[in-house]
Biopython code that builds the backbone (N, CA, C, O; Angstrom):
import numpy as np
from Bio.PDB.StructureBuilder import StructureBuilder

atoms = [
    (1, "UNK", "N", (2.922, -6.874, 10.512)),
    (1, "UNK", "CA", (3.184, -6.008, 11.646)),
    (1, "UNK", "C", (4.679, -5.723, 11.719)),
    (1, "UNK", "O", (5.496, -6.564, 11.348)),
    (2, "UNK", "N", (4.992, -4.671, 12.144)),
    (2, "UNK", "CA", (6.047, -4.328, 11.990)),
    (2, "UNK", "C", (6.935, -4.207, 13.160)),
    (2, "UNK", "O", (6.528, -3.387, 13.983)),
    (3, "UNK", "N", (8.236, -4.911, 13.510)),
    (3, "UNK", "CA", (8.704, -5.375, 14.607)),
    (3, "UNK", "C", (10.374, -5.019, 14.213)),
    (3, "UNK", "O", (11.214, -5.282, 13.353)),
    (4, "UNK", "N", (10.189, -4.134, 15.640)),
    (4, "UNK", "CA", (11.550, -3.484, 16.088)),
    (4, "UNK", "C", (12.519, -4.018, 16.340)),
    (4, "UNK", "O", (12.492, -4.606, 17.422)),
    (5, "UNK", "N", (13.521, -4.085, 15.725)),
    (5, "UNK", "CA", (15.288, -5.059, 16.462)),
    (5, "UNK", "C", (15.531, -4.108, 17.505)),
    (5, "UNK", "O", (15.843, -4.690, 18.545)),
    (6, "UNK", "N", (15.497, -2.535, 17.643)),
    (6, "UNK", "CA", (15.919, -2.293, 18.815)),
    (6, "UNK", "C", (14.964, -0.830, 18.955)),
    (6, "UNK", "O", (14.445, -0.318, 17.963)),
    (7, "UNK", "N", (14.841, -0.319, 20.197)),
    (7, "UNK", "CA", (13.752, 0.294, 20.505)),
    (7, "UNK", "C", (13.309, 1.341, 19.673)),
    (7, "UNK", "O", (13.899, 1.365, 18.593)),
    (8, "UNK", "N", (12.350, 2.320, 19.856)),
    (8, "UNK", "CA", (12.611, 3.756, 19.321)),
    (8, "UNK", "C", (13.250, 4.531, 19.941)),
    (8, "UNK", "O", (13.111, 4.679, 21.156)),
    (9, "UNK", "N", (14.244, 5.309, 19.081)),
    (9, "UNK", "CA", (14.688, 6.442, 20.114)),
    (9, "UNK", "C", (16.637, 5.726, 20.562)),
    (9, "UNK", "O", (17.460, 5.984, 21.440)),
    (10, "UNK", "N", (16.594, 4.878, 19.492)),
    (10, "UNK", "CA", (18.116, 4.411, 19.786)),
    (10, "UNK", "C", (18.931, 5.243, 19.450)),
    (10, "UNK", "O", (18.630, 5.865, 18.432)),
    (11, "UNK", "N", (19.971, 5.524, 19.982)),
    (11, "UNK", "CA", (20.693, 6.861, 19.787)),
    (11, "UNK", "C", (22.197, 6.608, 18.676)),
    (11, "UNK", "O", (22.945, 5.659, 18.907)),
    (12, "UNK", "N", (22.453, 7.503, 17.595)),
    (12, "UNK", "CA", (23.748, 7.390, 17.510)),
    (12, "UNK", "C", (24.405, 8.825, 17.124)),
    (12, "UNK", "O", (24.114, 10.001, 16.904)),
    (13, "UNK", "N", (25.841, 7.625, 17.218)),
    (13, "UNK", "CA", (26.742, 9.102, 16.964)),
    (13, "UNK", "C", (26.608, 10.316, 15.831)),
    (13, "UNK", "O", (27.263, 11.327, 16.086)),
    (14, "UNK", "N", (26.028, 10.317, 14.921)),
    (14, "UNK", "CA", (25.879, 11.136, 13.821)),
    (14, "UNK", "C", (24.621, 11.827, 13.712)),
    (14, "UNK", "O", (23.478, 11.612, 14.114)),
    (15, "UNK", "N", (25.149, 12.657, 13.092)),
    (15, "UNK", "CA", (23.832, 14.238, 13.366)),
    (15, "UNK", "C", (23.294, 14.344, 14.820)),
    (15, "UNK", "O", (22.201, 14.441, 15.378)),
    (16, "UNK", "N", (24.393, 14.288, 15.099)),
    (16, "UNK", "CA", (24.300, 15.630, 16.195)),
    (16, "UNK", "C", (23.095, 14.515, 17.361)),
    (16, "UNK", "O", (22.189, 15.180, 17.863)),
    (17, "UNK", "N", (23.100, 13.190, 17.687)),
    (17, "UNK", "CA", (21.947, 12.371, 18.438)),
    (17, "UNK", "C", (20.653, 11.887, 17.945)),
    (17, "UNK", "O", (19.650, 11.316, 18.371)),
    (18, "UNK", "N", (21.307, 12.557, 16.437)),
    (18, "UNK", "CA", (19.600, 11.622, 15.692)),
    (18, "UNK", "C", (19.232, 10.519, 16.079)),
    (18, "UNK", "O", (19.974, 9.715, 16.642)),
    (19, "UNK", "N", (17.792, 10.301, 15.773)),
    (19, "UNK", "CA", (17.764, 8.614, 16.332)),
    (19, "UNK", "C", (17.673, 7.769, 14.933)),
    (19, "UNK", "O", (17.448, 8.341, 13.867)),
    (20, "UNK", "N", (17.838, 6.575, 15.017)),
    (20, "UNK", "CA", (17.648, 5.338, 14.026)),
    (20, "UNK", "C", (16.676, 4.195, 14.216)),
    (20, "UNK", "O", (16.864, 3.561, 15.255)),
    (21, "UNK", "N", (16.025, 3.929, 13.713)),
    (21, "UNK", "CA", (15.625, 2.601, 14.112)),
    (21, "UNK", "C", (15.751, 1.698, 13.258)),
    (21, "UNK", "O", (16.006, 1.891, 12.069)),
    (22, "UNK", "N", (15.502, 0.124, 14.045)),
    (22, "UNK", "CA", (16.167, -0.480, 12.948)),
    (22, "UNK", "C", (15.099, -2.005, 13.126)),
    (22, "UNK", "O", (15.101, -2.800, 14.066)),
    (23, "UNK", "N", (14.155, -2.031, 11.723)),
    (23, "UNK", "CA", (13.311, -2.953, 11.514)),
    (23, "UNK", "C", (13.305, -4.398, 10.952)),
    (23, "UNK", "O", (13.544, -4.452, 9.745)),
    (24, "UNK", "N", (13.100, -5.478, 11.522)),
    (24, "UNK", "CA", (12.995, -6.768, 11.042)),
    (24, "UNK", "C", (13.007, -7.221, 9.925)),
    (24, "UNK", "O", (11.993, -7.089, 9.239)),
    (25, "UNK", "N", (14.232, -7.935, 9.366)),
    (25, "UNK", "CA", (14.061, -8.175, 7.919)),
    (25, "UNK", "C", (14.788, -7.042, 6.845)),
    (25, "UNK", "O", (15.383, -7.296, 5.798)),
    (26, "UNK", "N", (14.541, -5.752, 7.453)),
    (26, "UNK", "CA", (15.461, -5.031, 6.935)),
    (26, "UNK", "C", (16.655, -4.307, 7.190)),
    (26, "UNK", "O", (17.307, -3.847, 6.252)),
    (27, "UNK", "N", (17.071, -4.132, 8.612)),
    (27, "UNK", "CA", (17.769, -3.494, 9.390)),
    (27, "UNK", "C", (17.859, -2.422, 9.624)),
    (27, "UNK", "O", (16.768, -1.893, 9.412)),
    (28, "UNK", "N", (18.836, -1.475, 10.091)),
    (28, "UNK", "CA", (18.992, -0.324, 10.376)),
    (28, "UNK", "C", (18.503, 1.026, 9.440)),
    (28, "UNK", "O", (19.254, 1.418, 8.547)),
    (29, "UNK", "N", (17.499, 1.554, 9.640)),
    (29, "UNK", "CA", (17.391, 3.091, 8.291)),
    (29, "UNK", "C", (18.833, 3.589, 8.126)),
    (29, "UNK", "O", (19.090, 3.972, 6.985)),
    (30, "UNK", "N", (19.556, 3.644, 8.777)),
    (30, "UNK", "CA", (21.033, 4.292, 8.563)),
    (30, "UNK", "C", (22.028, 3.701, 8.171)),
    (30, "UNK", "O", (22.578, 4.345, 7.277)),
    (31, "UNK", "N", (22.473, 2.880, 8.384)),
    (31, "UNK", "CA", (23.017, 1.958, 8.645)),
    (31, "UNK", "C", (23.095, 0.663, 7.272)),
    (31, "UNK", "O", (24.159, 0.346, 6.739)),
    (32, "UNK", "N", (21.751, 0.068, 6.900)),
    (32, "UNK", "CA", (21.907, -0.861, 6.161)),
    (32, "UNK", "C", (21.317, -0.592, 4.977)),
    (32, "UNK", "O", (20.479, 0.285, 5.186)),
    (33, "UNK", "N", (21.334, -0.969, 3.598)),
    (33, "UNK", "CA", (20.731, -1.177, 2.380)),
    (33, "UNK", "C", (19.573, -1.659, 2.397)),
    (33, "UNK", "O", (19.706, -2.872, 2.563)),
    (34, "UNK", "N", (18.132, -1.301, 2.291)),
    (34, "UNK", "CA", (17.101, -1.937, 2.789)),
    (34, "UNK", "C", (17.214, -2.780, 0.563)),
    (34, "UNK", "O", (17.643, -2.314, -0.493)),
    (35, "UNK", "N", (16.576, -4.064, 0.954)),
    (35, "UNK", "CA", (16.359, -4.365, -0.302)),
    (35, "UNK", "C", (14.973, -4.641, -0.868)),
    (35, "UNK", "O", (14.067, -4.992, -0.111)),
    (36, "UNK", "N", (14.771, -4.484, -2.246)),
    (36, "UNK", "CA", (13.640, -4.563, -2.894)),
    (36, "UNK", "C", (12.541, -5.652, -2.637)),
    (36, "UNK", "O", (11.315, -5.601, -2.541)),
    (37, "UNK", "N", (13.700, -6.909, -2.544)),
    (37, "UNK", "CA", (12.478, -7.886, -2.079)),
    (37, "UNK", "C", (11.804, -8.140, -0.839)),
    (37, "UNK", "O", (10.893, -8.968, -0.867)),
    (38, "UNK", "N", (12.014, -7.722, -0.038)),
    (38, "UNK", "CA", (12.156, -7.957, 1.989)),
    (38, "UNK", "C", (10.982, -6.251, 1.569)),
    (38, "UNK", "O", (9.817, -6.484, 1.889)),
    (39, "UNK", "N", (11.121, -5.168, 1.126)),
    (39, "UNK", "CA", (10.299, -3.951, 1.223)),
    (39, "UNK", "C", (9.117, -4.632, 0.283)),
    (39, "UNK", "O", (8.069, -4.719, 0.922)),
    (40, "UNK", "N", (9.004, -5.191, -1.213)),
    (40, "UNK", "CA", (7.848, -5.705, -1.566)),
    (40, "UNK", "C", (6.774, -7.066, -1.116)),
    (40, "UNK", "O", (5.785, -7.479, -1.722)),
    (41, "UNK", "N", (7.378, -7.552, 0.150)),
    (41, "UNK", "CA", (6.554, -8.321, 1.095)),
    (41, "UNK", "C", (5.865, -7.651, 1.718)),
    (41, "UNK", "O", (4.693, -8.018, 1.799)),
    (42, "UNK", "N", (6.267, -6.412, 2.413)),
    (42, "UNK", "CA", (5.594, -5.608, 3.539)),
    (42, "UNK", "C", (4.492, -4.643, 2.764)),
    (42, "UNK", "O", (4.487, -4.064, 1.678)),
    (43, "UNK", "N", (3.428, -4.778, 4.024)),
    (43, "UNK", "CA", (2.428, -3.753, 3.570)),
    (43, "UNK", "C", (2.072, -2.783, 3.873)),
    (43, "UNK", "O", (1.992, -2.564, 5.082)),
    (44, "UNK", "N", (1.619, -1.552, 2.740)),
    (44, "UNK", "CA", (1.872, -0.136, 2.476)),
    (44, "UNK", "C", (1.892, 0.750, 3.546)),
    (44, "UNK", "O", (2.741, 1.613, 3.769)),
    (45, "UNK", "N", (0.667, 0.415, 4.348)),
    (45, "UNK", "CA", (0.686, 1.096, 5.863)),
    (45, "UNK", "C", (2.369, 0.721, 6.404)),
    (45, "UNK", "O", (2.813, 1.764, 6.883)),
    (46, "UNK", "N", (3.183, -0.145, 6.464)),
    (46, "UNK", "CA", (4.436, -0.346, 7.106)),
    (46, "UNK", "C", (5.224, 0.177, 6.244)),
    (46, "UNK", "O", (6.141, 0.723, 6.858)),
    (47, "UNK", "N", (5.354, 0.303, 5.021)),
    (47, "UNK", "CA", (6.177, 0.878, 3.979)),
    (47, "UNK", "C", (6.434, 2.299, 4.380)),
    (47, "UNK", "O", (7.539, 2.774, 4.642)),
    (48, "UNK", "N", (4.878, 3.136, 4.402)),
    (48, "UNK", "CA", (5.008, 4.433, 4.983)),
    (48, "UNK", "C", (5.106, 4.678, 6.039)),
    (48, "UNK", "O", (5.361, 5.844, 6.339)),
    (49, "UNK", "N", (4.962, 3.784, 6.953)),
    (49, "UNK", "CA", (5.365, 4.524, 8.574)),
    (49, "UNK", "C", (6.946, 4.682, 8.361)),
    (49, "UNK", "O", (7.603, 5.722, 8.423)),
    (50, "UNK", "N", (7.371, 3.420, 8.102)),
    (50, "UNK", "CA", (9.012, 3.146, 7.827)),
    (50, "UNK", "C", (10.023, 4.601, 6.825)),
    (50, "UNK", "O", (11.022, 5.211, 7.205)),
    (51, "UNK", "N", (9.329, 4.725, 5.650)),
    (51, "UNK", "CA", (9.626, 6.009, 4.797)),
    (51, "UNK", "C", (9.695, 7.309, 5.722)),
    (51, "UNK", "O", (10.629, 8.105, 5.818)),
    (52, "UNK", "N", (8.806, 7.314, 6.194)),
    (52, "UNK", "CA", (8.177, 8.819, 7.075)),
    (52, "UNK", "C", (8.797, 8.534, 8.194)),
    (52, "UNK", "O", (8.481, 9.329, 9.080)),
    (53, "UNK", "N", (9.695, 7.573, 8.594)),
    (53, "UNK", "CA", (10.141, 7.506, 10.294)),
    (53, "UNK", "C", (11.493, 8.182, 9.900)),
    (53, "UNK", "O", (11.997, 8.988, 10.682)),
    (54, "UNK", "N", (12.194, 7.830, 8.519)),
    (54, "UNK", "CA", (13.301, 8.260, 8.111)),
    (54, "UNK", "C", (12.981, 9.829, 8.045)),
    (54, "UNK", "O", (13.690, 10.557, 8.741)),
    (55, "UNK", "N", (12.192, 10.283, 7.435)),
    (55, "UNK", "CA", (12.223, 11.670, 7.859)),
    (55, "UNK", "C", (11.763, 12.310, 8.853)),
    (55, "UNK", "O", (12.004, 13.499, 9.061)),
    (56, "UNK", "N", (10.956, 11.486, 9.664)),
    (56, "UNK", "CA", (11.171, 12.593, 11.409)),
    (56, "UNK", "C", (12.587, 12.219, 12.002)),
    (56, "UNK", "O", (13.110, 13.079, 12.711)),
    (57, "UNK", "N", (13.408, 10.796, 11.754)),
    (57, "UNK", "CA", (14.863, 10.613, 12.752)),
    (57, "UNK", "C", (15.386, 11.966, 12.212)),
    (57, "UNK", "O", (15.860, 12.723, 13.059)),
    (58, "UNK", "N", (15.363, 12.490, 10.586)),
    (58, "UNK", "CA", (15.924, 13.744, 10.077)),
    (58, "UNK", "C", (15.520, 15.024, 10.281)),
    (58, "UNK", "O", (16.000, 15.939, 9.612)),
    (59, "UNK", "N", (14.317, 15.293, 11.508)),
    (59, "UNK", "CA", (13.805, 16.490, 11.913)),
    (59, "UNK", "C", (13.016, 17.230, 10.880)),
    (59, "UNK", "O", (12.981, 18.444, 10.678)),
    (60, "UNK", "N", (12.357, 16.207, 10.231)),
    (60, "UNK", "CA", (11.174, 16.488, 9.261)),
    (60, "UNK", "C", (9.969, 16.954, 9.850)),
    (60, "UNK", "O", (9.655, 16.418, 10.913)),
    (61, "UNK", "N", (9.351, 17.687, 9.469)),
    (61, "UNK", "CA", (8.104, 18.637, 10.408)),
    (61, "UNK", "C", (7.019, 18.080, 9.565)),
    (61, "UNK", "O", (6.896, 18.256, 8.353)),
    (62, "UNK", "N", (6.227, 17.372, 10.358)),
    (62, "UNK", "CA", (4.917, 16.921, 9.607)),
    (62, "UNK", "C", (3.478, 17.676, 9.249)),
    (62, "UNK", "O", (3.001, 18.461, 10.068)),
    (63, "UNK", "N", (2.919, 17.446, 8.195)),
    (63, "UNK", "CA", (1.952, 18.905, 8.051)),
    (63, "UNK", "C", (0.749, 18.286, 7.710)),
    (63, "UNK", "O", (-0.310, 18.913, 7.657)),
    (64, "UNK", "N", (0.886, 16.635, 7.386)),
    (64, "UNK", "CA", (-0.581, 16.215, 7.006)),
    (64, "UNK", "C", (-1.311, 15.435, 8.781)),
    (64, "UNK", "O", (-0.467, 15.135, 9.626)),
    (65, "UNK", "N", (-2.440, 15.263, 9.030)),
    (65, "UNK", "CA", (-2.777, 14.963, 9.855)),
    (65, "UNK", "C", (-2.497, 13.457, 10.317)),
    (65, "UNK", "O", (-2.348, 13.105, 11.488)),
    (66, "UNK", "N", (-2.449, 12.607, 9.156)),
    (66, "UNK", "CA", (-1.614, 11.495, 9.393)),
    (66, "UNK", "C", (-0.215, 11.139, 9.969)),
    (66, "UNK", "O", (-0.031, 10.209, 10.753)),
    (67, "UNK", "N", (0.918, 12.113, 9.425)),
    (67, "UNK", "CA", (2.079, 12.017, 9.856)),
    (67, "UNK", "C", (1.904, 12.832, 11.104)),
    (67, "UNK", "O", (2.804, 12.345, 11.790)),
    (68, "UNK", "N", (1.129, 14.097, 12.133)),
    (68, "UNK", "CA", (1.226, 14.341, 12.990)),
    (68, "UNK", "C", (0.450, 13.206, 14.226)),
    (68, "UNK", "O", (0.596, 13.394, 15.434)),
    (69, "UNK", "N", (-0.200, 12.284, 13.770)),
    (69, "UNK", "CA", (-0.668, 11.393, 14.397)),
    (69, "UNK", "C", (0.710, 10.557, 14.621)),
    (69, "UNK", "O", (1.245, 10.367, 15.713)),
    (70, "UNK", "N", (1.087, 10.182, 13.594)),
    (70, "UNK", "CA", (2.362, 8.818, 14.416)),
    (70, "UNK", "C", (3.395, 9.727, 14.329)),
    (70, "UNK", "O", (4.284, 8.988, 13.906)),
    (71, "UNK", "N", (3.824, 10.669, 14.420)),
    (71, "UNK", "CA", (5.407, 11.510, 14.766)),
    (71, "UNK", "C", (5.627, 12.699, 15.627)),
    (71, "UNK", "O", (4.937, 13.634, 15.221)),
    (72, "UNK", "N", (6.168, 12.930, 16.420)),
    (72, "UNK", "CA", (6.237, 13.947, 17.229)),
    (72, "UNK", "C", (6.627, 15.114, 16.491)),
    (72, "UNK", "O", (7.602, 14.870, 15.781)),
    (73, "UNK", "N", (6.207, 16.313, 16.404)),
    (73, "UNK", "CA", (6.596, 17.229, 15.813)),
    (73, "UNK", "C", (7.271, 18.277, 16.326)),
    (73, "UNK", "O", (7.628, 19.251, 15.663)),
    (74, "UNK", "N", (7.569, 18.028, 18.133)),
    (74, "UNK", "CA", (8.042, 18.913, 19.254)),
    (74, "UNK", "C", (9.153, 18.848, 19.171)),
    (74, "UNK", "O", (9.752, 19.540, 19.995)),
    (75, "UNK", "N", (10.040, 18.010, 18.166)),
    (75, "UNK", "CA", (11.822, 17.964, 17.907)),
    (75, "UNK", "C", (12.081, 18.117, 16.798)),
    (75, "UNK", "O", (13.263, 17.942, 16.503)),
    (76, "UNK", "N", (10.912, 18.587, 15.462)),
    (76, "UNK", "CA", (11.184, 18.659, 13.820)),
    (76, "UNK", "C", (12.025, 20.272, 13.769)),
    (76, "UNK", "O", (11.796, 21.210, 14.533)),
    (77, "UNK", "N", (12.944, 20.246, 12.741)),
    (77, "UNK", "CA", (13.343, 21.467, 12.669)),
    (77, "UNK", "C", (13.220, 21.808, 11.356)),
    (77, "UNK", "O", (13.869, 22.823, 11.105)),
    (78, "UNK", "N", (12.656, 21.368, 10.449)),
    (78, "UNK", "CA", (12.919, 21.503, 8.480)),
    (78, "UNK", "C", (11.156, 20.837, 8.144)),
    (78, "UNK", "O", (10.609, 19.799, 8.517)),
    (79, "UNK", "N", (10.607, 22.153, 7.163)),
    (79, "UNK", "CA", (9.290, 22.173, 7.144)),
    (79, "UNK", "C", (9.382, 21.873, 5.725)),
    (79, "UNK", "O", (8.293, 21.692, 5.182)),
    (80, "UNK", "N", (10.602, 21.759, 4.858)),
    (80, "UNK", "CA", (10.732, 21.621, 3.381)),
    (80, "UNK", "C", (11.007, 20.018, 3.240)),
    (80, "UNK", "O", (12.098, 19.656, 3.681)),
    (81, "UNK", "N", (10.182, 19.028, 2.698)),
    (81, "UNK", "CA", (10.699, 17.799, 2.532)),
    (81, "UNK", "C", (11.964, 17.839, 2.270)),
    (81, "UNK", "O", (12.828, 17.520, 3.088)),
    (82, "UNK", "N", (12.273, 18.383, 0.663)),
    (82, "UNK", "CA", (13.329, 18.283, -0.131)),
    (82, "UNK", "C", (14.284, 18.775, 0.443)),
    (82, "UNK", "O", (15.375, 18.493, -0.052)),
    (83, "UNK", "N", (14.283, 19.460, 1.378)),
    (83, "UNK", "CA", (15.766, 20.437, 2.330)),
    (83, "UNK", "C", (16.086, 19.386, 3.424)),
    (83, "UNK", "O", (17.115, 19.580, 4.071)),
    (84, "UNK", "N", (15.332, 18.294, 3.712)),
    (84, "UNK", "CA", (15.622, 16.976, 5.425)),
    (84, "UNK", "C", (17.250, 16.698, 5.244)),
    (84, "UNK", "O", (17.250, 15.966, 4.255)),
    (85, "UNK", "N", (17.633, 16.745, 5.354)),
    (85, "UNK", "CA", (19.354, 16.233, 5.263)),
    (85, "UNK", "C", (19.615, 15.022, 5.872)),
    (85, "UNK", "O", (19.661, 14.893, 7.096)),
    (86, "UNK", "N", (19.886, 13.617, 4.631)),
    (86, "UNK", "CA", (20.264, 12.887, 4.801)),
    (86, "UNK", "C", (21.204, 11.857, 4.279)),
    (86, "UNK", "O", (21.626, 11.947, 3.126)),
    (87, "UNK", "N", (21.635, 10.652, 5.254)),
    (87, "UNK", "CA", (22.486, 10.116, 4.877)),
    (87, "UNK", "C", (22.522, 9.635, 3.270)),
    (87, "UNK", "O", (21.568, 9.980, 2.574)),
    (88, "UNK", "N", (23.574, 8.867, 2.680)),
    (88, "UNK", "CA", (23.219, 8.492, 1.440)),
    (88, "UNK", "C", (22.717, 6.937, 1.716)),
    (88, "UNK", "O", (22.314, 6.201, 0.816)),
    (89, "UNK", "N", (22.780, 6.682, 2.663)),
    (89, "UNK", "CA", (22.389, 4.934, 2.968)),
    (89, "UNK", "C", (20.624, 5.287, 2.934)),
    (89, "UNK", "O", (19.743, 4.626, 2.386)),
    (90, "UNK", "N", (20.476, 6.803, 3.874)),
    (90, "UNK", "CA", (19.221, 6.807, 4.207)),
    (90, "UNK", "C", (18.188, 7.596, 3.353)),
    (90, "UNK", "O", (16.970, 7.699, 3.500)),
    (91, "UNK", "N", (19.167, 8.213, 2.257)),
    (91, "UNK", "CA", (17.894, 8.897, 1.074)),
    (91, "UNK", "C", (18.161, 7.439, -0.138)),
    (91, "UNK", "O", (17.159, 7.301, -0.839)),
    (92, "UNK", "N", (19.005, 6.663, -0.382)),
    (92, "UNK", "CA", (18.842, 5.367, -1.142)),
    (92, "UNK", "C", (17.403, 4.517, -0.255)),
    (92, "UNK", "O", (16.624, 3.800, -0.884)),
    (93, "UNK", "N", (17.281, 4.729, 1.050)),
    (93, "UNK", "CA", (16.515, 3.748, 1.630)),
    (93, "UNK", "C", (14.871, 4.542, 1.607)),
    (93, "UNK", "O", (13.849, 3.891, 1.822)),
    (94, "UNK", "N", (14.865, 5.974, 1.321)),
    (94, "UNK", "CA", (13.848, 6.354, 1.446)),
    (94, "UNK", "C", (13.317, 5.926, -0.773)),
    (94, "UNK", "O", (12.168, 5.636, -1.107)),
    (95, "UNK", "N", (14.463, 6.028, -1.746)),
    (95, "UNK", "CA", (14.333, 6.213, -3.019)),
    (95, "UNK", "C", (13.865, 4.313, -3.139)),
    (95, "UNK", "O", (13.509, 3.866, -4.230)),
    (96, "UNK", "N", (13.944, 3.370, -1.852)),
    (96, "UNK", "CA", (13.955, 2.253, -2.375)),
    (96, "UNK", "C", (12.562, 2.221, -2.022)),
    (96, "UNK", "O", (11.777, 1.939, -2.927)),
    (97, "UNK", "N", (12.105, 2.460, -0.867)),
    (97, "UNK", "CA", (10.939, 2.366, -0.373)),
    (97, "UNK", "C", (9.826, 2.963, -1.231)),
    (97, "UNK", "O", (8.933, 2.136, -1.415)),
    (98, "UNK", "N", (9.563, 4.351, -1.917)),
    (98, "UNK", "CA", (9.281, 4.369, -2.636)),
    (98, "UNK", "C", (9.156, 3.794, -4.247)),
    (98, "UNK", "O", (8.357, 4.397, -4.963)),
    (99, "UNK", "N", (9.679, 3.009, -4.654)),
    (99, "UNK", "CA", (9.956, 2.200, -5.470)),
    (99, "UNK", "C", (9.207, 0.909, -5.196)),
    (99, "UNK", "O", (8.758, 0.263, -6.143)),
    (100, "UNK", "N", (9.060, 0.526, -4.014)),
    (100, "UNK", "CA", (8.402, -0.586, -3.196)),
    (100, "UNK", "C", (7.331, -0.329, -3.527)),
    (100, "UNK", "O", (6.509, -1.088, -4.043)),
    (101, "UNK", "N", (7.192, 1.097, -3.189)),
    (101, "UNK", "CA", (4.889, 1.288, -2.755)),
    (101, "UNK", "C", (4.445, 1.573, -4.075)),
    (101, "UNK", "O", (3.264, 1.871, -4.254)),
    (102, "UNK", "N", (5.443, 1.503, -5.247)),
    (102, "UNK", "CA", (4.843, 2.344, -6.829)),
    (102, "UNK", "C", (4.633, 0.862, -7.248)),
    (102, "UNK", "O", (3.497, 0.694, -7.690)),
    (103, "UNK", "N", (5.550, -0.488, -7.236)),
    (103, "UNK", "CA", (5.347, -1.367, -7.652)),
    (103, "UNK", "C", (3.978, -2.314, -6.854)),
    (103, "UNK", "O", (3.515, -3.297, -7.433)),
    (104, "UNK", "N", (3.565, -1.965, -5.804)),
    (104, "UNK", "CA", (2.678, -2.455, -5.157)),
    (104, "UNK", "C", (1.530, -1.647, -5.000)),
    (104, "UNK", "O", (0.691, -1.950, -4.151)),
    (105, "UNK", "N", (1.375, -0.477, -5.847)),
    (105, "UNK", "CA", (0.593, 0.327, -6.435)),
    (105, "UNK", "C", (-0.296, 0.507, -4.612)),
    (105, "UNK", "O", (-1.334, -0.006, -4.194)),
    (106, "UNK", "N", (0.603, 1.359, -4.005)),
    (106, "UNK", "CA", (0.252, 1.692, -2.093)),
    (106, "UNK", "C", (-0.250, 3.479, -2.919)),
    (106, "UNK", "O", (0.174, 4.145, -3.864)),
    (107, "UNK", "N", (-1.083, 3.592, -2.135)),
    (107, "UNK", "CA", (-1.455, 5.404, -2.500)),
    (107, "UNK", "C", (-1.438, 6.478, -1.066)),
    (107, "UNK", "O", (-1.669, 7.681, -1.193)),
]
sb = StructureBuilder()
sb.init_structure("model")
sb.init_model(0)
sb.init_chain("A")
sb.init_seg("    ")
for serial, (resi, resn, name, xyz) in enumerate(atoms, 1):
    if name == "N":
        sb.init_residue(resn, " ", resi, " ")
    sb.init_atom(name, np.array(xyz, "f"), 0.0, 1.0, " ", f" {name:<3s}", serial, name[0])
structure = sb.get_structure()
């Protein structure tokens, strides 16, 4: 289960009030280096909420029925994955996470 250090919707200074959140064991999406071993404990359902939270804090517009179930889509502004604009802490953390769910063969 996947457990919050600080709420949703924590605010910071960069991009313009994006939000961050920041998860147990790994810390901040923005902020910290998530690492390989702490992401290949966790399971796939938490891998992808976590991946996909990094791109709604980036105003990612969700189009499958899954991601409009857990993400609000009433604040997305970018309907192109590949166009989300993000940090380099936070596209390393989305390139690690994926790397996580290929070795733990998550679909």
């Amino acid at each position: 289960m996947l457990k919050f250090l600080l709420p949703i919707g924590f605010l910071i200074a960069l991009g313009g009030g994006a939000r961050a959140d920041c998860f147990d064991g790994l810390g901040c999406t923005d902020t910290h280096r998530f690492e390989q071993g702490a992401l290949r404990s966790m399971r796939c359902s938490d891998l992808w909420y976590i991946r996909n939270r990094i791109f709604d804090e980036n105003g990612y517009c969700f189009r499958t029925a899954r991601g409009q179930v857990n993400f609000d889509n009433s604040d997305c502004w970018e309907r192109d994955q590949s166009r989300v604009r993000m940090s380099a802490i936070e596209r390393g953390n989305v390139e690690a996470i994926i790397r996580a769910e290929r070795a733990l063969g998550c679909r």
